[in-house]
N, C-alpha and C positions, 0 to 999 in steps of 0.2 A: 547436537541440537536435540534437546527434549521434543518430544513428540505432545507431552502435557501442556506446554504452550500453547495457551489461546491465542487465538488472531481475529481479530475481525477487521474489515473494510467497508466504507460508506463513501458511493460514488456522490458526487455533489454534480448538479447541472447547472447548466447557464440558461438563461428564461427560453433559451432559441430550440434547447432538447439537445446542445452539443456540453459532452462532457468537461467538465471546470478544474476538477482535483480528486484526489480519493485521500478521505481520513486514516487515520490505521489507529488501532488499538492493539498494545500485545500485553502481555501479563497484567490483565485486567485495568490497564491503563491507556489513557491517548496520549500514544506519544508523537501528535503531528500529523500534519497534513504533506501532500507531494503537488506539485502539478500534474496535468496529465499530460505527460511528456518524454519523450521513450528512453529511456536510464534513468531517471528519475528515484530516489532511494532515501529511504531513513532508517538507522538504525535503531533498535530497542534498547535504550540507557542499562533496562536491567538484566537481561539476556545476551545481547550482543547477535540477535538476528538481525537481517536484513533483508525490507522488506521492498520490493522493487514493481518495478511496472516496464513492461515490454508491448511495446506495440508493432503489432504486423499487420498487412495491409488491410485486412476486414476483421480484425479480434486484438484483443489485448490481454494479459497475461500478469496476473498478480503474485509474485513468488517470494519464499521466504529462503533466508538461506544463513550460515555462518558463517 
């Protein structure tokens, strides 16, 4: 996995302040949204990372991987 890989993420709320989904962009593209929902995962069409969400009892956990 390149390290030059951009990533970014935008948590999306629900009007209540509880979390709804997170977007993901990776090589300069959006490629989707997830629930927020703990394995939850999409992969990057053009790199083949994957980008995942982990949730533990008070944090959650945004990770990239190949």
């Amino acid at each position: 996995m390149s390290d030059h890989k951009v990533a970014d993420y935008r948590v999306n709320f629900r009007e209540n302040g509880k979390i709804l989904s997170v977007e993901i962009t990776c090589c300069g593209k959006h490629i989707g949204e997830i629930r927020f929902e703990d394995g939850q995962n999409k992969v990057c069409p053009e790199c083949g990372v994957k980008h995942s969400v982990k949730i533990q009892h008070n944090h959650f956990h945004l990770s990239r991987s190949k």
